[in-house]
C-alpha positions as CSV (number, residue, x, y, z in Angstrom):
1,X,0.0,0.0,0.0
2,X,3.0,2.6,0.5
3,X,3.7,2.0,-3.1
4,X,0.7,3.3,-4.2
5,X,0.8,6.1,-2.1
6,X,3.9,7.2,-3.6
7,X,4.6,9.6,-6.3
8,X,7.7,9.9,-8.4
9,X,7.8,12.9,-10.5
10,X,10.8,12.2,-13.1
11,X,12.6,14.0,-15.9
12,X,9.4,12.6,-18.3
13,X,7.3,14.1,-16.5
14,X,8.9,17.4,-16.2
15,X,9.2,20.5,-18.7
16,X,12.5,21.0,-21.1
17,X,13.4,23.9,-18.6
18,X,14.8,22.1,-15.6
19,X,18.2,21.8,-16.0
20,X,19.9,18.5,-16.5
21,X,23.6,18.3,-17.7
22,X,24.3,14.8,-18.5
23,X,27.8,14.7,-17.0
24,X,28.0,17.4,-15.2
25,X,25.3,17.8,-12.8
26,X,25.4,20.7,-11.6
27,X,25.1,20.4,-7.6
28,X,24.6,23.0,-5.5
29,X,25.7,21.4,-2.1
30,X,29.5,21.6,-3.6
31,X,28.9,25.4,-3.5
32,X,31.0,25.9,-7.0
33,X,29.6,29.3,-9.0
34,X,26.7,29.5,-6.6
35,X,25.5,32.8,-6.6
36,X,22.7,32.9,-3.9
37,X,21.9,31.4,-0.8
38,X,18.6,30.1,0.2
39,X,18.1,30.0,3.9
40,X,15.3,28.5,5.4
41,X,14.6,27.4,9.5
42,X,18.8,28.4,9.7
43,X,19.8,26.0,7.1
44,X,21.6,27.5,3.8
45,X,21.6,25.6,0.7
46,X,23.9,27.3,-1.8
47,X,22.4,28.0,-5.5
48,X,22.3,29.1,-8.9
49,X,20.1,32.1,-9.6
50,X,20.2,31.0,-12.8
51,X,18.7,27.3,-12.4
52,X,16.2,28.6,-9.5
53,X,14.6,31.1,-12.2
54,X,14.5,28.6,-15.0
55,X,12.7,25.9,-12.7
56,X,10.1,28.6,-10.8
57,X,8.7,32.0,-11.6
58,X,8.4,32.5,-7.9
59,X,12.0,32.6,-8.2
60,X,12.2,34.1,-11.3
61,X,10.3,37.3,-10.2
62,X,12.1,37.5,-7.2
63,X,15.4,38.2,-8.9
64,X,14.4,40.8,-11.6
65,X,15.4,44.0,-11.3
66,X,13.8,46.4,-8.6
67,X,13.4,43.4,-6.1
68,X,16.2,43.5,-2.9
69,X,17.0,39.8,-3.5
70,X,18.3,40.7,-7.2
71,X,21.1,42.2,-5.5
72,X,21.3,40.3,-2.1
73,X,23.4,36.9,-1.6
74,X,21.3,35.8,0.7
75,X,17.4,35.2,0.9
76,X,15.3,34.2,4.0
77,X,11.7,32.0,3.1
78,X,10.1,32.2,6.0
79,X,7.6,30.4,5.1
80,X,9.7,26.9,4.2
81,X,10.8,24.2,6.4
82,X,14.4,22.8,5.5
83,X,13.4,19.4,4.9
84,X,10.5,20.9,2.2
85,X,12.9,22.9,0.7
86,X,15.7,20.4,0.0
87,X,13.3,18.4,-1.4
88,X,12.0,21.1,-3.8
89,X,15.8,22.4,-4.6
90,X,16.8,18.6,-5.4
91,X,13.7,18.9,-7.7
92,X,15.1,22.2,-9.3
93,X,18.7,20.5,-10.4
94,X,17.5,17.0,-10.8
95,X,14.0,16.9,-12.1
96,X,12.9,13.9,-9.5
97,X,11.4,14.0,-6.3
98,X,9.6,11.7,-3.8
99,X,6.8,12.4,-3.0
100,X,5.1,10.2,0.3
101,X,2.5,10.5,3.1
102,X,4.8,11.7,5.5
103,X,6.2,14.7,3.2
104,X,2.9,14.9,0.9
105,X,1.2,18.0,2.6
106,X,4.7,20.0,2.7
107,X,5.7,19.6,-0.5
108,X,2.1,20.4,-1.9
109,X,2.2,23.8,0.1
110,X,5.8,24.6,-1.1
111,X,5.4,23.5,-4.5
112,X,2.6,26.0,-4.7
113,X,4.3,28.8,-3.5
114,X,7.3,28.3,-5.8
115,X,4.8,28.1,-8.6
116,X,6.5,24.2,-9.3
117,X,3.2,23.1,-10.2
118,X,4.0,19.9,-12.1
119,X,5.3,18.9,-8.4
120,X,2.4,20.7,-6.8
121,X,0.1,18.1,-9.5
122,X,1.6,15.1,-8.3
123,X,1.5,15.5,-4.4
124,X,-2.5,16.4,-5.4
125,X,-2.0,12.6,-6.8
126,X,-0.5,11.1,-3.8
127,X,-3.0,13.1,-1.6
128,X,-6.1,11.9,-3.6
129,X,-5.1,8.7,-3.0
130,X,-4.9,9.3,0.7
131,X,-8.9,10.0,1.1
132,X,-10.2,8.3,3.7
133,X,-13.6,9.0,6.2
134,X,-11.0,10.3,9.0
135,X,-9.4,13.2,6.6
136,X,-11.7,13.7,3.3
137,X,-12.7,17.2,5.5
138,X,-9.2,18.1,5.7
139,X,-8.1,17.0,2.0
140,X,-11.0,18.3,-0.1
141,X,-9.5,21.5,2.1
142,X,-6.2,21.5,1.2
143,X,-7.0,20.6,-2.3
144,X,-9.5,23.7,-2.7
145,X,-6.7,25.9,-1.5
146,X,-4.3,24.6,-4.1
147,X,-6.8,24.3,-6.9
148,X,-6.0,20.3,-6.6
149,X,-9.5,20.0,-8.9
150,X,-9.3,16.3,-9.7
151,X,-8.4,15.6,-5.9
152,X,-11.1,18.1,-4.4
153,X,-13.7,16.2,-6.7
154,X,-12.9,12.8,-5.7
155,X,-12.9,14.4,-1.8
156,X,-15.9,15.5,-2.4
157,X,-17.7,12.4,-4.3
158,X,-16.0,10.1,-1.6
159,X,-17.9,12.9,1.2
160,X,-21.1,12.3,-0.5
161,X,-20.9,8.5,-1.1
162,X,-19.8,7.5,2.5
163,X,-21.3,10.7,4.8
164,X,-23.2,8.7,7.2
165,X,-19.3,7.5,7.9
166,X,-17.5,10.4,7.6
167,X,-20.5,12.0,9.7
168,X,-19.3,10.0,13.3
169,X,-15.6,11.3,13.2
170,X,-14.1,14.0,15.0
171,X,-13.3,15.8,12.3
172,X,-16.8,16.1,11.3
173,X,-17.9,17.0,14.6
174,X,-15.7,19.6,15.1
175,X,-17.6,21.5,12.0
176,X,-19.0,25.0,12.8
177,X,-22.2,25.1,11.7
178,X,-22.0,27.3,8.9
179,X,-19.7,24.5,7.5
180,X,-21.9,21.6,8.6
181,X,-25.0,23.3,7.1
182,X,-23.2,23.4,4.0
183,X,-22.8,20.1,4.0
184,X,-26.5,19.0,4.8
185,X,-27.6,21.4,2.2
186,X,-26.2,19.0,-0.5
187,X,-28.6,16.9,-2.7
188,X,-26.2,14.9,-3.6
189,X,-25.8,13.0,-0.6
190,X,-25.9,9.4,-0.4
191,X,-28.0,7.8,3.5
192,X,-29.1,4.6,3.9
């Protein structure tokens, strides 16, 4: 069942833009003509501005001209773990990533905000196949956020098909009732 519930994203599945040099790599954690640093929880991970920009338009914008990273060796993302970040860097420079249930919710939510959306498509993947009664709520969420369409519909066919179950857990109890009205206003739902 962990099989299934991992995701691969390779060089096939990837745009011509990521950067793959067949024998010469090019890998930032040697440090050689790095010319940014990307810091995130107070780890660096040396890179190329060039690579980052060619692999993300988050990345991309940031450096243009008029923007104080342009010019700065160093950036701060706040809103990264290291781990998530890594992962997403190793992406950049090698066009592969893992992508499991332990890491599946970070690298959706970084992927997003580095505009990687191939990566951000195939966590949806892995997520979708994650539904179960205890966390459709919480998936068809996080999907809605990150316009994961396919994954928010099969949340919410799986929420209509199997609501008297999903209806006993605590997630579902813990609905305002704004929310849970919504969700007993549908027509669509399926009681026995």
């Amino acid at each position: 069942q962990f099989d299934q519930m991992r995701r691969e994203v390779s060089q096939t599945d990837t745009p011509s833009s990521h950067i793959l040099l067949k024998d010469h790599l090019i890998i930032p954690l040697q440090g050689r003509f790095t010319d940014t640093v990307l810091v995130a929880d107070g780890k660096h991970f040396p890179a190329h501005k060039l690579v980052l920009c060619s692999c993300s338009p988050y990345f991309d914008r940031m450096f243009q001209s008029g923007f104080l990273e342009q010019d700065s060796g160093t950036v701060v993302l706040k809103d990264f773990d290291a781990d998530t970040l890594g992962q997403l860097l190793d992406f950049m420079y090698t066009a592969t990533i893992t992508i499991n249930e332990e890491n599946v919710q970070d690298i959706l939510i970084g992927s997003n905000l580095l505009l990687l959306y191939e990566v951000r498509d195939a966590a949806g993947e892995v997520l979708g196949q994650l539904i179960d009664h205890n966390n459709v709520l919480h998936i068809r969420q996080l999907a809605n956020t990150f316009s994961c369409r396919e994954v928010e519909s099969k949340a919410h066919n799986f929420l209509l098909e199997r609501f008297e179950m999903v209806s006993t857990t605590q997630e579902f109890l813990k609905l305002g009732h704004k929310e849970l009205g919504q969700y007993l206003a549908m027509d669509e739902i399926i009681v026995k």
